[in-house]
LUMKOL-735866 format. One record per residue (C-alpha): x, y, z. Coordinates in steps of 0.25 Angstrom, whole numbers, plus 5000, padded with zeros to 4 digits. Layout:
REM LUMKOL-735866
XYZ;...
//
This chain:
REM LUMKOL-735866
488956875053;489757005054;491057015045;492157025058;491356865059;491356825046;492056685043;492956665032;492556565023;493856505027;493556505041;492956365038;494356295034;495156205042;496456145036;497256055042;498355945041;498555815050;499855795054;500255675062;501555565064;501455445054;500155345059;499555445070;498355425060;498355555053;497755475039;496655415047;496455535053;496355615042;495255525036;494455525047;494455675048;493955655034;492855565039;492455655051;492255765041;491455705033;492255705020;492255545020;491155445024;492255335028;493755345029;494555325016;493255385008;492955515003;491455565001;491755674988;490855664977;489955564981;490955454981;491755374992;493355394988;494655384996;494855485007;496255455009;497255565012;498255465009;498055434995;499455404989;499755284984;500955264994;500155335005;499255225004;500355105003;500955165016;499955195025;500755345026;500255495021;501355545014;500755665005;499755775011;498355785006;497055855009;495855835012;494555935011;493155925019;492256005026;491555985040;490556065046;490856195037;492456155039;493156135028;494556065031;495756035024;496455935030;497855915026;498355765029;499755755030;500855645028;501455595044;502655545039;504055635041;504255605026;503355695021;503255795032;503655895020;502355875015;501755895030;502456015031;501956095019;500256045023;500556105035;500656235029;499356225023;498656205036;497956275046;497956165058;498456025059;498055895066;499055825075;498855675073;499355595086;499555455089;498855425101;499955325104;501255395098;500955535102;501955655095;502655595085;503955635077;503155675065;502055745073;502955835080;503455875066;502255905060;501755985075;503056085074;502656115058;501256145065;501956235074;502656315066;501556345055;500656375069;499956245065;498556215075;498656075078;497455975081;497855855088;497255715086;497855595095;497455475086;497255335089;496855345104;495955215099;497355155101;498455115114;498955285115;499555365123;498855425138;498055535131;498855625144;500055585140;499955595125;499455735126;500755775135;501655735127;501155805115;501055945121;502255925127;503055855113;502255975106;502356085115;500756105110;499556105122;498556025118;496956015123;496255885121;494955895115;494755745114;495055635123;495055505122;494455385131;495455285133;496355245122;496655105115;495954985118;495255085129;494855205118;493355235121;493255375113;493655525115;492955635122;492855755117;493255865127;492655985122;491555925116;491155835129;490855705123;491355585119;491655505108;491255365109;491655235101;490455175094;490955025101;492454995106;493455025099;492555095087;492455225081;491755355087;490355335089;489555405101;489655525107;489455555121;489355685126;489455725142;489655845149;490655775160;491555675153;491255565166;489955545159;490755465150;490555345160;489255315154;489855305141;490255155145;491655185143;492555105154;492955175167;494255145165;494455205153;493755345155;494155355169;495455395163;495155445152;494255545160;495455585170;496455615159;495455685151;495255775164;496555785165;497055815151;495855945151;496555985165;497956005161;497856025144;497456155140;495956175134;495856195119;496156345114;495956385101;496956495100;497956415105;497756295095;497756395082;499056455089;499656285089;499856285103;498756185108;498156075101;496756025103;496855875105;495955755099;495955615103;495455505094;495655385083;495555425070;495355295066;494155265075;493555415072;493755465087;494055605088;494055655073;492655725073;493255795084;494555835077;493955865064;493155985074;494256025079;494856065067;493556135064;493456215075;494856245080;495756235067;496056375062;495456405048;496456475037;497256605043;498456655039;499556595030;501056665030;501656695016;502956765013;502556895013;501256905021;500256805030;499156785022;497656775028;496556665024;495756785024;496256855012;495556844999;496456824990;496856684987;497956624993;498556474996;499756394994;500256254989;500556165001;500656044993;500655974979;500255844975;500555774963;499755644958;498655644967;497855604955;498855514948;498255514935;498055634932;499555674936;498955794944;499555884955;499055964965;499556084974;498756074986;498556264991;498356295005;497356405000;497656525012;496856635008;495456684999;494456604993;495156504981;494156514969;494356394957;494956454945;495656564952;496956624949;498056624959;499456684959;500556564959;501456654967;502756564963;502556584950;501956714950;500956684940;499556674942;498756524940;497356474938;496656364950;495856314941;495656164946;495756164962;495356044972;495056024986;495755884990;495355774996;496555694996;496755654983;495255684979;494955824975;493855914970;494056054964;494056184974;493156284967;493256354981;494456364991;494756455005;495856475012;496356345020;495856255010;496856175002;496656174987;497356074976;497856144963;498256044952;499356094944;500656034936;501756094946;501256254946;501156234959;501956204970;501956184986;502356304992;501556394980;500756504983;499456544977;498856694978;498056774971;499056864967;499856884979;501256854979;501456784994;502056654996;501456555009;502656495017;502956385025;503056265015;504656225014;505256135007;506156055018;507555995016;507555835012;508155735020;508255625010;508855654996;508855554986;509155554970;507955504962;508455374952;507655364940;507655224932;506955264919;507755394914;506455404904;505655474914;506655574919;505655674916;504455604924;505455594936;505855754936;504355784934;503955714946;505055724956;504655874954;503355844956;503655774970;504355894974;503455974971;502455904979;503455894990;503655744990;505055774988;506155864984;506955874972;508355934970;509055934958;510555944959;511456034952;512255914947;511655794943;510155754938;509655664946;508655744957;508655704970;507455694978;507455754995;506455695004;506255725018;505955565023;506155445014;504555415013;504755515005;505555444995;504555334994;503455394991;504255494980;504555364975;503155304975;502555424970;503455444958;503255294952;501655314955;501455444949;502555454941;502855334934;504555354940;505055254948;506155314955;507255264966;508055354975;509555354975;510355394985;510855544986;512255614992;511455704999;510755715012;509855825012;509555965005;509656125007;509156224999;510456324997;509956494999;510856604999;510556754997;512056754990;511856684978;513456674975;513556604986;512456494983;513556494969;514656464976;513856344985;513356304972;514856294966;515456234976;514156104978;513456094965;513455954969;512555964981;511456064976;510056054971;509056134966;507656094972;506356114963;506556254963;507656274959;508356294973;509656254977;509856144987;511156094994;511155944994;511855905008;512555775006;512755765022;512355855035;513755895034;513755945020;512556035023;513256095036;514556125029;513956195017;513056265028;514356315035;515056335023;514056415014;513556515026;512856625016;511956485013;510656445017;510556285016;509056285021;508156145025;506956215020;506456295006;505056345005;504156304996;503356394985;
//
């Protein structure tokens, strides 16, 4: 092989996050991508060291109670020569936060869409984020096993709500009660179930898809299916892969996650047309994953994840060179150099140690608060990677403790929340008692659950005189003084020390906008 062909080792990564409303079937999904890959022999189990363990990706206590993800976690496997990171995120609005900062650890996304409910609110959300961070986007209709929307229809209306071309590379074969399989476009077969109503099976290739007759499946199911299908590759454009690494044209699978139709497919999708590791902006330069020196960032930190052993985690988007166990990397936050001397590969909440790591793979660093989300590592260079803020609350509550004998525990872990992003924490100027900002009440509950679990610190909320939170900036000092002087009542200091205005109502925070010009009361502050 010549050297202007060569592959970068890296070459074979794809990482990835799955995005979706609340109950498209994202979790399902997920497990089932699992399965396809070969990194679990039955959904719910994983196959590691020779024994059969829970796969879930949802393995918080109150994630299981609820039926709902509300934290990000990772998941490692290889297919084929691939290794992929798969990044499964929480659905809910409540913890978009947490979406948000996964998404800039990826390189592609999966697009989860109900069948039946087609772009919904949080969908659209997540869609824009991809858009901005020039996202590629693979999208999967789920649950076409059940009473859905006219494939036609449903693909208009989501080009059209997205303003995004789409190219089927699936279709299915009736939907509902009358779901016979998928055909795979590109591929010129079909995907059969094994009996009515059961999981994929049988695969029937054809050169013309009107041989599909002899398949048994009813005339007046496939007749359709057949026109629209003609239709859909008459007037939808035909996949282009330039295009799709671009995000403007979506390759589209059909399927059911739960019954295994159309995740094989998927999953080689993501193989061959997801990008693998490229550039990542900083503040100074764009760094390539084709440098040698070692690079990556902290997206993420988890706290507990192995309750006994009080552990944390910082979960690094490594972006460049080839991450060796024991190395030393430059913590450009606190400009001193530290020792990786224990790092994992995750699954979920299982992990085994990373003695070997290229860029686009996630790594997990344990640590006790070194590290935080937003950090940078380097190996000696001082750059920092962007694009991971902090956004304004919209709920802000004081935290009530009953036993003042564990004070101390509560200080230690609302800041370990906040650094994990679970919340945010603002000390006032006057006064003690913090006050916790959340951008949805889910939040709240689960702050609450995770602090008696883990913690051993019941808490209850009280209610605060304030709506919502600004961070103050201002390149004339004096004047941040004089704001100071005349509202030391309303302000905060974050985490770090910066200073945040406290609105107590939309009208507050318009008048102090108009009446402090030179200031800067901004709904965002990056992170690191």
């Amino acid at each position: 092989m010549t050297a202007d062909k060569a592959v970068a080792p890296h070459a074979s990564r794809r990482t990835f996050a799955i995005i979706s409303h609340p109950d498209a079937g994202k979790t399902t999904l997920t497990e089932r991508l699992l399965l396809a890959g070969g990194a679990i022999r039955a959904a719910g189990d994983v196959k590691a060291r020779g024994e059969r363990r829970r796969a879930r990706s949802d393995w918080m206590d109150i994630e299981q109670k609820r039926g709902i993800s509300v934290t990000s976690s990772v998941m490692t496997f290889e297919r084929d020569g691939i290794t992929f990171n798969l990044l499964d995120t929480p659905g809910h609005s409540d913890f978009s936060e947490d979406t948000y900062r996964t998404l800039s650890a990826v390189d592609a996304a999966v697009m989860v869409i109900d069948a039946a409910k087609g772009i919904e609110t949080q969908t659209r959300k997540l869609f824009e984020v991809c858009r901005l961070r020039d996202i590629p986007i693979v999208t999967f209709i789920n649950k076409v096993d059940r009473e859905g929307v006219d494939p036609l229809t449903l693909l208009d209306d989501i080009s059209s709500g997205l303003a995004l071309d789409l190219a089927p590379q699936t279709w299915p074969i009736g939907l509902g009660t009358d779901f016979r399989g998928l055909i795979d476009i590109t591929g010129k077969r079909a995907i059969l179930p094994e009996e009515r109503g059961g999981r994929a099976a049988k695969i029937v290739a054809f050169k013309d898809a009107s041989e599909l007759s002899t398949t048994g499946i009813e005339p007046h199911i496939l007749t359709p299916t057949l026109e629209s299908l003609e239709l859909a590759e008459g007037v939808l454009p035909k996949f282009n892969l330039q295009a799709f690494r671009e995000g403007h044209l979506s390759p589209v699978y059909f399927g059911s996650a739960l019954k295994e139709f159309g995740v094989a497919e998927l999953l080689q999708a993501l193989a061959d047309f997801a990008p693998p590791p490229t550039t990542r902006p900083a503040n100074v330069r764009k760094v390539s994953a084709e440098e040698k020196p070692v690079t990556g960032f902290v997206f993420k930190v988890q706290a507990n994840m192995d309750p006994q052993h009080r552990d944390r985690v910082a979960f690094i988007r490594l972006c460049s060179g080839k991450f060796k166990r024991g190395m030393k990397l430059f913590h450009v936050r606190e400009n001193r150099l530290v020792t990786i001397a224990a790092p994992i590969f995750f699954f979920a909440q299982e992990r085994e140690t990373a003695d070997e790591a290229l860029p686009g793979d996630i790594i997990g660093i344990p640590n006790h608060g070194m590290l935080r989300v937003g950090d940078t590592l380097t190996e000696g260079e001082t750059i920092r990677f962007e694009g991971i803020p902090n956004f304004a609350p919209e709920i802000l509550r004081r935290v009530h403790l009953d036993d003042p004998m564990k004070a101390k525990q509560l200080g230690r872990a609302l800041q370990d929340m906040a650094e994990e992003g679970v919340t945010q924490v603002f000390r006032p100027l006057i006064g003690s008692q913090a006050i916790v900002g959340v951008v949805g009440p889910l939040q709240l509950d689960v702050l609450a659950s995770r602090m008696d679990k883990e913690y051993g610190v019941p808490i209850r909320y009280e209610p605060a005189p304030f709506v919502t939170a600004r961070w103050i900036a201002s390149d004339d000092k004096g004047q941040i003084d004089k704001f100071l002087d005349s509202n030391k009542s309303s302000v905060a200091e974050d985490r770090d020390g910066a200073l945040v205005f406290l609105a107590r109502n939309a009208w507050t925070l318009d008048q102090a906008k108009q009446d402090w010009p030179s200031l800067k009361f901004a709904d965002t502050r990056e992170r690191g």
